[in-house]
C-alpha positions in Angstrom: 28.4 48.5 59.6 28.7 45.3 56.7 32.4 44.7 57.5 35.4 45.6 59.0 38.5 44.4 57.4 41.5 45.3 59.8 45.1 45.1 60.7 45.7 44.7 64.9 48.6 45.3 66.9 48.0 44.2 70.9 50.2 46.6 72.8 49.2 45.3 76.9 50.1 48.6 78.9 48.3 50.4 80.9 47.8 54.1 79.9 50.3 55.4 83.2 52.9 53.2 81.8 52.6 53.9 78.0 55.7 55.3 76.4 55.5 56.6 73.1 52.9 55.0 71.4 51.7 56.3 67.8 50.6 54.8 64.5 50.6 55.9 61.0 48.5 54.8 57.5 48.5 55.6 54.5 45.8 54.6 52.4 44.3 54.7 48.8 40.4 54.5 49.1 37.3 55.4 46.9 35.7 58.7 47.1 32.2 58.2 45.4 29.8 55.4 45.3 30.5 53.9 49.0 30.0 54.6 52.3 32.1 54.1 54.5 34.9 55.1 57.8 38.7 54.7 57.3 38.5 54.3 60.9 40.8 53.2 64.0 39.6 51.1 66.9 41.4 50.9 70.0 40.0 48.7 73.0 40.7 48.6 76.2 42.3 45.0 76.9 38.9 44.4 78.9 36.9 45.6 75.9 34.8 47.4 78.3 35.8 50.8 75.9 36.4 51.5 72.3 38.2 54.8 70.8 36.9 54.8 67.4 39.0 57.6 65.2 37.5 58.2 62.0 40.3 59.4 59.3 37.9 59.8 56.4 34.2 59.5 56.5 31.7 59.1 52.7 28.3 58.7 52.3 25.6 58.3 54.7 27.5 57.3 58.1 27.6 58.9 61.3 29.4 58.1 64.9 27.1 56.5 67.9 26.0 58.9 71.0 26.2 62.7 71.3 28.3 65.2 70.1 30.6 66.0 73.8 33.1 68.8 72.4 35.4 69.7 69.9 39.0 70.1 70.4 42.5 69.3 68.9 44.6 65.9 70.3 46.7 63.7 69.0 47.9 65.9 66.2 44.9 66.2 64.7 41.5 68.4 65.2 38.2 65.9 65.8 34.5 66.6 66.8 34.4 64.0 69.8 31.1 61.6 70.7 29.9 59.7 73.3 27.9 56.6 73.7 27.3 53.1 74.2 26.8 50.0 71.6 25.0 48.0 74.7 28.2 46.1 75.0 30.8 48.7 75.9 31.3 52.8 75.7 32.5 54.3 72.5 34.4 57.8 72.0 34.5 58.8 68.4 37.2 61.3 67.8 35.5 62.0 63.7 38.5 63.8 62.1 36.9 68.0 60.9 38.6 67.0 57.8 39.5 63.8 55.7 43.0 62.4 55.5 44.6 59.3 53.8 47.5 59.5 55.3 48.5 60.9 59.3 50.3 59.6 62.3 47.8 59.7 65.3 49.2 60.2 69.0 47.0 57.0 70.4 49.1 58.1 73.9 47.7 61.5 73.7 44.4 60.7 73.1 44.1 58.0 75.5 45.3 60.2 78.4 43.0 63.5 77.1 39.5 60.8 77.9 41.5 59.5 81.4 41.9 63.1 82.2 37.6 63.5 81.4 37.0 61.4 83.7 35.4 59.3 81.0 37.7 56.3 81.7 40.6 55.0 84.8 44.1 54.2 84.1 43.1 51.3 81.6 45.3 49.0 79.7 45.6 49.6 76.1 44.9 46.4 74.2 43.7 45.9 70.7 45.1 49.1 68.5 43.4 47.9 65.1 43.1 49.9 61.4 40.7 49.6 59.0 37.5 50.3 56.2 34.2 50.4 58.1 32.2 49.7 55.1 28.6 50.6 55.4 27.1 50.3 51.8 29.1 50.0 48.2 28.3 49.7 44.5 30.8 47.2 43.8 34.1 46.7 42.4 36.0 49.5 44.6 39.4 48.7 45.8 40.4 49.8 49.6 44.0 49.7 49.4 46.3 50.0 52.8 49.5 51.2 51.3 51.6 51.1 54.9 50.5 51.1 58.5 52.6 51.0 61.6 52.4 51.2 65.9 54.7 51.6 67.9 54.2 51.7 71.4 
């Protein structure tokens, strides 16, 4: 990854105590020349994990660790990974199809790793939104037309 330009809402809460807690995007982005991740990262308020959920994916990019399953969550069907960056664990939930625009259930998703095993009852922190960019020709506009959490 070059850059990671973001939006970031701190929500606090852990995961037993999270009420409805959802985002949406909608997003205008390049499909040719570029690689890159329209991606979500939420942290755990220790940073100790990262849910990475990748709305649209171009060009030569890929999630970190090993393919775990495949399921539906959240509203949305994703090919799930799992691995470590040295710093903390990573989950990639990479979306079987792109989308610029979606509401994601962050609650549903959150619980569906607790109940893995994969993670405790952790606090939600950092729920940020942005453009993974990995490589680009130039002159391509990345355009965040509305995104929202509540939670």
């Amino acid at each position: 990854m070059k850059a990671y330009p973001n939006a970031t809402r701190f929500i606090g809460k852990r995961i037993s105590t999270l009420g409805t807690t959802t985002s949406s995007f909608n997003v205008t982005v390049p499909t040719s020349g570029v690689a890159f991740t329209t991606a979500y990262d939420i942290w755990s308020s220790d940073n100790a994990y990262e849910i990475m959920l990748w709305m649209n994916k171009y060009g030569a990019v890929g999630p970190l660790g090993t393919l775990q399953t495949s399921t539906s969550v959240g509203g949305h069907s994703w090919n799930i990974y799992r691995g470590s960056n040295g710093g903390n664990q990573v989950f990639s939930f990479v979306r079987t199809g792109n989308t610029n625009s979606a509401t994601v259930d962050i609650r549903a998703i959150m619980n569906w790793i607790r109940a893995r095993g994969w993670f405790g009852d952790v606090t939600l922190g950092n729920v940020q939104f942005g453009y993974e960019l990995t490589s680009s020709s130039g002159g391509k506009d990345f355009v965040t037309n509305s995104f929202s959490v509540t939670g």
